[in-house]
N, C-alpha and C positions, 0 to 999 in steps of 0.2 A: 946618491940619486942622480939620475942621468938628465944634463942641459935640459932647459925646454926646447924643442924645435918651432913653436909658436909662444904669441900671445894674441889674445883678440881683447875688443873692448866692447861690450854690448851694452843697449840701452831695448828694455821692453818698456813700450808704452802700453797697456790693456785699454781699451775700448769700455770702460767702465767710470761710472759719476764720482763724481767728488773725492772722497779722502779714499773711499773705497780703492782706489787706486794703490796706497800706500799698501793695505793689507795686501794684495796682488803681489806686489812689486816683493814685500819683505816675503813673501813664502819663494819667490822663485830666488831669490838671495838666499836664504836655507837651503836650497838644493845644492846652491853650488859652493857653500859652504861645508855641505857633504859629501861633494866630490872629490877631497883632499887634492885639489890645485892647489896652486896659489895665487891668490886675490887680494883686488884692495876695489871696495867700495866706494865711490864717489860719487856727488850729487847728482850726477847727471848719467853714470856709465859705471859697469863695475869692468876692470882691467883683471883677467885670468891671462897664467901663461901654463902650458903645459904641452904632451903631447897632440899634435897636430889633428889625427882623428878624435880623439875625445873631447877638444874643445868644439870640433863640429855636432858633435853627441850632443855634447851640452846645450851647445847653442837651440839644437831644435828641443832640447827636453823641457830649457826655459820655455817657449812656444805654449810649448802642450798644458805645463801646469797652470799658464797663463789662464788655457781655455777652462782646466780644469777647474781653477776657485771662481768660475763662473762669468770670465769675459768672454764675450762672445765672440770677439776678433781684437788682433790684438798686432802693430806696426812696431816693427823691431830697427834700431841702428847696428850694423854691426862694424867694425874696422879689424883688418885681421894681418898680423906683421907674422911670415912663416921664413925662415932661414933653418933648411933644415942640415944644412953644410955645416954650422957654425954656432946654430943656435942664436937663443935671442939674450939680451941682458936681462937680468933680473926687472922685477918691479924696486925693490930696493935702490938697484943702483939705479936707475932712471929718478925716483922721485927721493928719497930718503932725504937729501941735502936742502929738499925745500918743505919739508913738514915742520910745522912748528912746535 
């Protein structure tokens, strides 16, 4: 498999009450679960790295399914690290040495 040329960290927030929010959040986590990236979930942002355009794919399909399970608007964080000369380092090697 070829380097990633990126990785991003996204955070969707939906525009929607209480826990509801959770159900939101866990379907657009399935999508990109089924995007065969590679990812790690965290509480606050899930961390994909792969190629460059498809994580831009991504980013806006999260968006859409947001709107889809029924938030009305929905305010996204994104952070996005592209080296596409060299590639980026895994998620592994960045976090692996501090998971408990």
């Amino acid at each position: 498999m070829k380097q990633p040329q990126a990785s991003i960290a996204i955070q969707v927030l939906p525009q929607v009450e209480g826990e509801e929010v959770i159900r939101v959040v866990d379907a657009v986590i399935a999508h990109i679960k089924g995007s065969g990236m590679s990812y790690t979930v965290g509480p606050f942002e899930t961390t994909i790295e792969g190629d460059f355009d498809a994580l831009w794919d991504l980013a806006k399909e999260c968006q859409l399914i947001c709107i889809q399970q029924g938030a009305p608007s929905v305010s996204t964080y994104l952070k996005v690290f592209f080296n596409p000369a060299e590639g980026v380092w895994s998620i592994d090697k960045k976090v692996s040495k501090h998971q408990k």
